[in-house]
N, C-alpha and C positions, 0 to 999 in steps of 0.2 A: 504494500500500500504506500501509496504515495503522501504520505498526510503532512501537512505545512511545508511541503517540497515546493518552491517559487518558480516561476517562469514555465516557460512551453519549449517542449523541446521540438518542435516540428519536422518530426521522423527524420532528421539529422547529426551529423557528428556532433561532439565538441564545437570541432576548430571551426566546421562549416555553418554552427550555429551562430556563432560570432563574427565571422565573415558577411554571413546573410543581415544579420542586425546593423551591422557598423555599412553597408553598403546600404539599407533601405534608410538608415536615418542621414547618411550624406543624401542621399536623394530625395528626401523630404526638405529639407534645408535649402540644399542648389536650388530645387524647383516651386517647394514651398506647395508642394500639391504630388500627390501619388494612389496609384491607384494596382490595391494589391489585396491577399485576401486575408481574411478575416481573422484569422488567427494569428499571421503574419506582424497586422496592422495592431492588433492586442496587445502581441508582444515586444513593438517598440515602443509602443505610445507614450509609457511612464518614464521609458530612459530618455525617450526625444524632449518629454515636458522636463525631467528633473536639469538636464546641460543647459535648456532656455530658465529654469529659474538661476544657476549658477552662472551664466553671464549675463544676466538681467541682477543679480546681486552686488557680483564682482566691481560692477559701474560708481558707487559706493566704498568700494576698499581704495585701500592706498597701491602705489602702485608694486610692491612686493604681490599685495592681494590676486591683484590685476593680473600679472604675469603666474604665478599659481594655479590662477583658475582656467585661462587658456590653454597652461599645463595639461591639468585636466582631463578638461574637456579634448585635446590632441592627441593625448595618451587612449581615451577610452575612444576615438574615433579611429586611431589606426594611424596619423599621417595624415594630409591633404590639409594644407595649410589654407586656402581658398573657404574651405568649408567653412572654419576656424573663427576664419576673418569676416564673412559677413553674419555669421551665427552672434559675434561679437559685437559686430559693427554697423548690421544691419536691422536683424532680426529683436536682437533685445532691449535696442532703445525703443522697438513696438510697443513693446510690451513692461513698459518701465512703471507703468500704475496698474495695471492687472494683474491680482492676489492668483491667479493660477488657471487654468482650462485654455491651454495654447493652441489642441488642437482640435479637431470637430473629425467624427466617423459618419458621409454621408454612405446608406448599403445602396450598391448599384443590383444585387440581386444576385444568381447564378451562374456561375460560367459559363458556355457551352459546351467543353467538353469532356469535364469532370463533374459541373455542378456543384464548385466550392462557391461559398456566398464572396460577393467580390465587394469591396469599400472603397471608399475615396477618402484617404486620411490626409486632411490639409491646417496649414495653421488660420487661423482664426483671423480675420482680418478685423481691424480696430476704425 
């Protein structure tokens, strides 16, 4: 039994569970709209929301803080400094007065040809 065991493993490895994660939340980010399915979309949504409260915070620290939190948020993205820099620089000054709910799950319905329920996980426009 799986009792209080966190996250979804989506009938994948480890390494490719973490590869799939760090590759849908850079593409949430760059595009700021994605469209993926439902279990997928579940299991990034808290890690995409928790990086946008950490540099939506960071904007407030001094600048030791500042460079930390970029840290961070680079470390648990893998790399791609692009990402980094508008998540930073773009994305969290959005979101500089809203206490939390960054992103919105609209369901597009079923796929064609598995029939996994399909969403559209986007951030929240202000």
């Amino acid at each position: 039994m799986r009792h209080q065991v966190a996250g979804y493993k989506l009938g994948r490895s480890k390494g490719a569970r973490i590869a799939l994660r760090r590759n849908l939340i850079k593409q949430l980010f760059t595009h700021e709209r994605i469209t993926t399915t439902r279990a997928k979309a579940e299991a990034i949504r808290g890690e995409a929301e928790r990086m946008i409260t950490v540099a939506r915070r960071s904007s407030k620290a001094e600048d030791a803080g500042k460079v930390h939190a970029r840290r961070l948020i680079a470390a648990r993205l893998g790399g791609g400094n692009e990402v980094v820099q508008k998540l930073f620089d773009e994305i969290a000054p959005r979101f500089a007065e809203r206490p939390g709910g960054y992103t919105r799950m609209l369901k597009l319905g079923p796929r064609i040809g598995d029939a996994a329920q399909m969403v559209m996980l986007e951030l929240v426009e202000e």
